[in-house]
C-alpha positions, 0 to 999 in steps of 0.5 A: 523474514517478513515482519507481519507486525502491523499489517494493516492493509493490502493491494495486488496488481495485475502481475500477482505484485502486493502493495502492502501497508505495514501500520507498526513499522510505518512501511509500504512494501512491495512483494512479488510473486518471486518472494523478493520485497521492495521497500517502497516508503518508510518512516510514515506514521502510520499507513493504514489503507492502500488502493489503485487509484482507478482513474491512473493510467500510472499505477498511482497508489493512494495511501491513508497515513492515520497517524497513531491516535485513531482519531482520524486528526491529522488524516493524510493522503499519500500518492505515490506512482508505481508504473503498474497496473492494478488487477480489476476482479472481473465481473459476475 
């Protein structure tokens, strides 16, 4: 089973791949459209946002780990490399 506790935000890359962030659990996993998962950090305090860094050619991540007091004290980010690409929503 997927622990949804804390799910607090998520991103796609171009091959159906969800990065997501796992607030309670201080988690980043990567689900694929197959259903395997790969944890991809642990032990954070509190990861609460999660994108593509649009300027990479390496799929970089960049996390906000908030911590748990909602203050924004102590806000930091996290990059992480992913080798992916992320998935761009065409134009309108």
């Amino acid at each position: 089973k997927f622990p949804l506790g804390g799910l607090d935000d998520l991103t796609i890359d171009d091959n159906g791949n969800l990065y997501v962030c796992l607030w309670i659990n201080g988690k980043i996993v990567k689900l694929s459209q197959d259903g395997k998962r790969q944890l991809l950090a642990k032990n954070l305090d509190g990861p609460s946002a999660i994108a593509f860094d649009p300027r990479s050619t390496t799929g970089r991540l960049i996390i906000l780990i908030k911590g748990g007091d909602f203050k924004f004290q102590g806000t930091q980010i996290m990059e992480m490399e992913t080798g992916a690409n992320p998935y761009h929503l065409p134009y309108l």
